[in-house]
C-alpha positions in Angstrom: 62.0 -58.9 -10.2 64.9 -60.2 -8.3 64.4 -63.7 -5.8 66.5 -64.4 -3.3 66.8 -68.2 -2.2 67.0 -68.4 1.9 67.1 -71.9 3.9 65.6 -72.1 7.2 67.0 -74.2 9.6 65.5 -75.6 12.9 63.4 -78.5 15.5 60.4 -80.5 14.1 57.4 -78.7 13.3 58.6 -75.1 12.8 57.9 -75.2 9.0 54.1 -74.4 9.3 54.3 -71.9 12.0 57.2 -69.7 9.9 54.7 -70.1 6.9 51.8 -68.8 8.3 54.2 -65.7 9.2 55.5 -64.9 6.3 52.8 -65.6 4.6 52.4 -63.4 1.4 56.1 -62.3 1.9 58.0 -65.6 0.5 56.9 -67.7 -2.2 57.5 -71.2 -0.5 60.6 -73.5 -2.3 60.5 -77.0 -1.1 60.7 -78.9 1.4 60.4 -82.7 2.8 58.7 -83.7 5.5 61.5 -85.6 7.4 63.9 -82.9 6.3 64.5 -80.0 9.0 65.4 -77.5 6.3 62.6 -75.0 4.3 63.5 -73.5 1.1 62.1 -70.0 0.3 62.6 -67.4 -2.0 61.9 -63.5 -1.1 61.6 -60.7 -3.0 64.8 -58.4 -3.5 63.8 -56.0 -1.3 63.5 -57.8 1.9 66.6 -58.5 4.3 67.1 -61.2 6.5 66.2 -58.8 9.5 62.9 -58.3 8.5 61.9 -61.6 7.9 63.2 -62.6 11.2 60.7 -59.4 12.9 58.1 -61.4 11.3 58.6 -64.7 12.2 59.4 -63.2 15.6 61.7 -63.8 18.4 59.4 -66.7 19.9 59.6 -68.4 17.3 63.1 -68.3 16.7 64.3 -69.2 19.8 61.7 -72.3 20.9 62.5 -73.9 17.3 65.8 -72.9 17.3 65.5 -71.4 13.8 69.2 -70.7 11.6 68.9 -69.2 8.5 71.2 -69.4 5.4 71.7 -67.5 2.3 72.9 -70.8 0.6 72.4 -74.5 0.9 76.9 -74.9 1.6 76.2 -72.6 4.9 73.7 -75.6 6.2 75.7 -78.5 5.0 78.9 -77.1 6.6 76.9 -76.7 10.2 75.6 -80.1 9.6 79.2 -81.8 8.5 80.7 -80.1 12.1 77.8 -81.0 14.0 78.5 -85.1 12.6 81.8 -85.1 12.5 82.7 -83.1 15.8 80.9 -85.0 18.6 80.6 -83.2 22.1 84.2 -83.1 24.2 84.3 -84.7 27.9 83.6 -81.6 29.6 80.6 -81.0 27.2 78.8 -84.5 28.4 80.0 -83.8 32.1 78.0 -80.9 32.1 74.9 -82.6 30.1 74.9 -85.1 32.2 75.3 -83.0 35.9 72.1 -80.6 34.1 70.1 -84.1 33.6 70.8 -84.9 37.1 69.8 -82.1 38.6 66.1 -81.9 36.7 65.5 -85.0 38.1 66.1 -84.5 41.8 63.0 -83.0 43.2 63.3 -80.1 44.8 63.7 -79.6 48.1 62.3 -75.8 48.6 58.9 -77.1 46.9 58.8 -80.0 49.1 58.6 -77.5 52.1 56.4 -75.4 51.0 53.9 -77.9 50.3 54.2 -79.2 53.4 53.4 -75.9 55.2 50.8 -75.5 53.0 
């Protein structure tokens, strides 16, 4: 039978959620608590796309799940990620979003007063 190795990549506490789902369908690798990167190995059969029906969209997008057919394809997004911090424009814009979540609201403000 024919294994293939898959890293999944994403936030804290994704790694028992996507186990539960694919439960039966991986056998689990390793993995390290601190670590945000789960090792599994899947039968030959499945692809990629499948897996990623059954963890499910959800999922993928609130722990902002990558997935890698090989440990270089994680350590290369995580070498650009340390080595390329965000440009001037990037932290304007970060910091003009921050600044706007905390202003309260002025529409909400009204319409608890007529309220």
């Amino acid at each position: 039978m024919h294994w293939t190795t898959l890293y999944i990549k994403g936030r804290s506490g994704f790694k028992p959620l996507v186990l539960v789902k694919l439960k039966g369908v991986i056998l689990h690798g390793s993995s390290q608590p601190d670590q945000d990167v789960l090792m599994v190995w899947t039968k030959g059969g499945k692809t990629l796309r499948s897996l990623k029906l059954l963890i499910g969209a959800d999922v993928i997008f609130r722990f902002r799940l990558q997935f890698f057919t090989d440990l270089n394809g994680h350590l290369e997004t995580k070498a650009v990620k340390d080595n390329h911090p965000l440009s001037t424009r990037e932290m304007e814009m970060l910091r003009k979003m921050r600044e706007a979540t905390k202003r309260p609201r002025r529409h909400s403000v009204a319409q608890l007063a007529q309220a």
